[in-house]
N, C-alpha and C positions, 0 to 999 in steps of 0.2 A: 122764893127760891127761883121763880123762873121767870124773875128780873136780873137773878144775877147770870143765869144762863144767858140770854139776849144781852145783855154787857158784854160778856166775855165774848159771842160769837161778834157782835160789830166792835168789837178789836182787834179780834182774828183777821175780822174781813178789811180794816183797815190798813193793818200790817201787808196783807197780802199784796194790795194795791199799790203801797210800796216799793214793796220790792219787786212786784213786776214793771214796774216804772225806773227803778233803778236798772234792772236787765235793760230794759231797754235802750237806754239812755247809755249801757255801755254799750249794746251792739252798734248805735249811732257812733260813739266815739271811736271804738275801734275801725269800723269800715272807711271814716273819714282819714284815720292811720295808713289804712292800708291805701286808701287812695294817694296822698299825697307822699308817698313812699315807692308806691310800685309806677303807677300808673303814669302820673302826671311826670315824672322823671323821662319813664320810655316814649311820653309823646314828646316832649323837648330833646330828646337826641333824635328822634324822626321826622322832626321838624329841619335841625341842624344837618341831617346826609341831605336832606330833601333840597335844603339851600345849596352846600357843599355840591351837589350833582347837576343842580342848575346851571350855577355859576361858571362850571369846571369847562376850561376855552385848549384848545389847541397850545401847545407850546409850556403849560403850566408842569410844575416839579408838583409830582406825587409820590404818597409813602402810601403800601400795600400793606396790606392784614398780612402776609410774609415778610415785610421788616425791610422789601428793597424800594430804591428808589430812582425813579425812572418820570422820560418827559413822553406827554400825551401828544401822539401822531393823528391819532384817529378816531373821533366819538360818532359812534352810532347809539338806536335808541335803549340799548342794554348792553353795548359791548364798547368798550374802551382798547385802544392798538397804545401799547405803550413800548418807547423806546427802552434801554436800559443801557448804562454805558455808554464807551465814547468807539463801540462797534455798532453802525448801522445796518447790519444783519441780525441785529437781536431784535426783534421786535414780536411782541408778546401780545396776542390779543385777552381780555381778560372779564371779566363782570366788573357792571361797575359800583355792586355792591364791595368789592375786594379794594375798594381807596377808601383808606382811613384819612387823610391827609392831603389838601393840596397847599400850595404857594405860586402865586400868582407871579409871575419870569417877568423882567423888566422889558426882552425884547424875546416873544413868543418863535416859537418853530425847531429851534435848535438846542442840542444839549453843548457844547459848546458857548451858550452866552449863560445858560447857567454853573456852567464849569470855570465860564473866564467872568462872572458876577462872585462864585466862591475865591476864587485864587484872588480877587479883589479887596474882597472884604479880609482874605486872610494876608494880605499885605499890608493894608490900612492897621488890622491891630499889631503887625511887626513893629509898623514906624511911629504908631503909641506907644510900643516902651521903651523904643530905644531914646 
């Protein structure tokens, strides 16, 4: 009788081993989830502003976390002077966390060459369909 008790307990105890090795094995799996889901995402878009704000020169067309779109006067080391419109009395200083968005202007300084770059491009597709 108390062979079959020592059977039954080192099968217990083998089961148990088991299935603490399967837990395991999910909490690995899932935190590897959660890494390449959360984490690894947020470092590659902060990687991407981090270039984006590098790069970002004088004279460049930007789009703003409020939806408008204006050329860069002036970069300092946390604040961007951004033009707006074809009135140079607006000019708005701002973070430069607040640019979602640059384009790089074919001749920098003026909103006007990116004004007479769009009325360009939007002649060029006129004389494609006519």
């Amino acid at each position: 009788m108390n062979t079959i008790l020592l059977t039954a307990g080192a099968a217990q105890t083998g089961s148990t081993a088991g299935f603490l090795t399967m837990i395991i094995v999910w909490v690995v799996v899932l935190g590897l989830m959660m890494y390449f889901m959360t984490y690894r995402p947020q470092k590659k878009e902060q990687a991407r502003m981090k270039e984006l704000f590098d790069n970002l020169a004088v004279g460049d067309s930007v789009l703003t976390t409020s939806g408008m779109y204006g050329v860069v006067i002036d970069i300092m080391p946390e604040i961007v002077v951004i033009e707006f419109g074809s009135n140079k009395n607006c000019r708005i200083p701002m973070k430069k966390t607040a640019i979602v968005n640059v384009e790089k202007s074919e001749k920098p300084g003026t909103i006007e060459s990116a004004n007479n770059q769009a009325v360009k491009t939007a002649d060029d597709s006129d004389k494609k369909n006519k």
